[in-house]
C-alpha distance (Angstrom), angle and dihedral (degrees) to the residues before:
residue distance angle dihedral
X1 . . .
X2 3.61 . .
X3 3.82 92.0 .
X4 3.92 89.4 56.4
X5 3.56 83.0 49.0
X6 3.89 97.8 60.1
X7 3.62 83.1 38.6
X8 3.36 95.8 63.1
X9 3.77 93.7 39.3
X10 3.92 85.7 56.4
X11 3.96 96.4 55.1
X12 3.93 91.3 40.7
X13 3.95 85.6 59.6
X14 3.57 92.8 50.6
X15 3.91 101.3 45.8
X16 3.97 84.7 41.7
X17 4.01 80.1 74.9
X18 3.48 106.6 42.9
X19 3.57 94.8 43.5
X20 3.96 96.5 -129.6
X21 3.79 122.2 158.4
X22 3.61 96.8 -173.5
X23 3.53 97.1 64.2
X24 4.44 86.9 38.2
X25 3.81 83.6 58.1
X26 3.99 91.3 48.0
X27 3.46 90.5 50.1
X28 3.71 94.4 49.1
X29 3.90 90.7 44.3
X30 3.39 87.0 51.9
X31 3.61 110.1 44.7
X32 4.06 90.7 49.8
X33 4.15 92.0 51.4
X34 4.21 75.4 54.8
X35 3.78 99.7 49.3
X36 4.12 86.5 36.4
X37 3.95 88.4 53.7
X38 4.01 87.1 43.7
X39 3.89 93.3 55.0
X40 3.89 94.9 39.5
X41 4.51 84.7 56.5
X42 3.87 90.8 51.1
X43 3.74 91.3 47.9
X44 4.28 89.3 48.3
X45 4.03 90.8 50.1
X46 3.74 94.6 45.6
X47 4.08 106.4 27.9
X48 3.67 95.7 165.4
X49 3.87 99.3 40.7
X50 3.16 99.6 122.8
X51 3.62 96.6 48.5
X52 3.84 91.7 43.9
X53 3.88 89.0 54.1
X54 3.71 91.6 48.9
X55 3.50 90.2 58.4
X56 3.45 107.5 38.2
X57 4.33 81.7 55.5
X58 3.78 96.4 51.0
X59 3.65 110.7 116.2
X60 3.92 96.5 15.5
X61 3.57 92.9 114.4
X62 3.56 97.0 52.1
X63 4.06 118.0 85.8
X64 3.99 125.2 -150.3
């Protein structure tokens, strides 16, 4: 992910001098389908994450 991320940095550099906002779009297209591909491999590795952090929270807030 951090390679894409240079990457992307890269390209954004270039098109920042020629003034093209085809290729800014592409980019942008791009480096969301990344991040969107990123999120959707955290969620596959921990499926119940969300759940597990709920429940490892509960009662936290309360004091004895």
């Amino acid at each position: 992910m951090n390679a894409k991320i240079i990457a992307y940095a890269d390209r954004m550099g270039k098109i920042t001098k020629q003034s093209n906002p085809a290729e800014f779009e592409a980019i942008m297209d791009d480096s969301a389908n990344g991040l969107q591909a990123f999120a959707h491999r955290i969620e596959a590795l921990f499926p119940g994450y969300r759940r597990d952090i709920e429940f490892t929270t509960e009662g936290f807030d309360q004091t004895g």
